[in-house]
N, C-alpha and C positions, 0 to 999 in steps of 0.2 A: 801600746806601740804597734802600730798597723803599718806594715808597708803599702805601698800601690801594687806589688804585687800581687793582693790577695784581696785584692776591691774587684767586687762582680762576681766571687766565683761561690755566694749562694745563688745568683741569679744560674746560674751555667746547670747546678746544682736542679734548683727548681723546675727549669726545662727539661731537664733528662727526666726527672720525676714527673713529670704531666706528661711526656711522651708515652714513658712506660705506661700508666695509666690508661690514654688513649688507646694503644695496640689493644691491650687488656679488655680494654670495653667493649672494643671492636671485636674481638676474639668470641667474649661473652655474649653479642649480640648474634656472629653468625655459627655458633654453637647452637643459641636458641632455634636459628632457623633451621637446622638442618634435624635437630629436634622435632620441631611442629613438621614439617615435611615427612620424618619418617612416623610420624602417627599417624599422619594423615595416610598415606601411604599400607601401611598396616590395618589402619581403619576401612578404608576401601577393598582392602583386601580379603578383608573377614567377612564385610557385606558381601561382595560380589559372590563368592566359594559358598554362601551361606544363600543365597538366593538360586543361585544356579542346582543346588542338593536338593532342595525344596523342589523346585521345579522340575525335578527328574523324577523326587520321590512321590510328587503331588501334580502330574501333567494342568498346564492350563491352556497349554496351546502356543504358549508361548517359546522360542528356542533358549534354550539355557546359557548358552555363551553372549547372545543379544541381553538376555536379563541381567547378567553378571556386567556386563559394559554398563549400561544402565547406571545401577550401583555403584559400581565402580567411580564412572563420572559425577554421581549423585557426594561421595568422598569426597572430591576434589582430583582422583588418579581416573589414571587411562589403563584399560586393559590390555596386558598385553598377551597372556596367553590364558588359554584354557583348558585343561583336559576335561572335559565333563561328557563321555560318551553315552548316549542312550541305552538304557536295558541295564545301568551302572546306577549305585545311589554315592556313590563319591567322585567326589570333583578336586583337584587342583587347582588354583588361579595364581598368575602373577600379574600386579600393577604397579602401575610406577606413577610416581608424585613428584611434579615440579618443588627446586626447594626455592628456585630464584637465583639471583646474583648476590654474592658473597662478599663481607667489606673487604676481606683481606687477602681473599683467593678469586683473582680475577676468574670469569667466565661463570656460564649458567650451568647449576647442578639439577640433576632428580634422583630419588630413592628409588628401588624396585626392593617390593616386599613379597614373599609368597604365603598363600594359605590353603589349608587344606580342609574342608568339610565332606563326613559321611555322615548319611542317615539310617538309622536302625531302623528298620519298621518294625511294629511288632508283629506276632508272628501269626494272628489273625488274617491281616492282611494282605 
């Protein structure tokens, strides 16, 4: 005994469940990217601090904060700061990594990650 009251409302049903679904997916997608953006970001960041310590510890002529951008770029991030002083074998770097536009959170984000590398020489040297 079925009224017409209660005709269509698995359908009502099954919408809100695909809805939900969809947010979800969409959530999970730009989850991912702000994920890959902050490795990317971290990754540049290890390179860049790790090139620039080298080059302070190991002169090639080259400026340390230019090699560290380099790198940095070479990641996918931009550099954005550098402590790396001469006559110093440790550096600081911060870079920052576009993550893009997000499905659920209008507007364009990027990550900034920091790293920090020293070099020991030994004491030869």
């Amino acid at each position: 005994m079925r009224t017409d009251r209660e005709r269509g409302s698995v359908s009502i049903v099954l919408a809100a469940g695909i809805l939900v679904v969809l947010v979800l997916t969409m959530g999970v997608a730009d989850l991912g990217r702000v994920l890959a953006g902050r490795a990317r970001a971290r990754t540049g960041a290890d390179a860049a601090a790790l090139a620039a310590a080298q080059e302070l510890a190991y002169p090639s002529g080259l400026e340390p904060e230019t090699l560290a951008a380099d790198y940095a770029a070479r990641n996918g991030g931009e550099l954005v700061a550098c402590a790396c002083a001469t006559g110093s074998f440790e550096v600081t770097v911060e870079v920052r990594a576009p993550v893009g536009d997000l499905t659920l959170v209008p507007g364009s984000f990027s990550i900034t990650q920091q790293a920090r590398a020293v070099v020991d020489l030994p004491s030869g040297l």
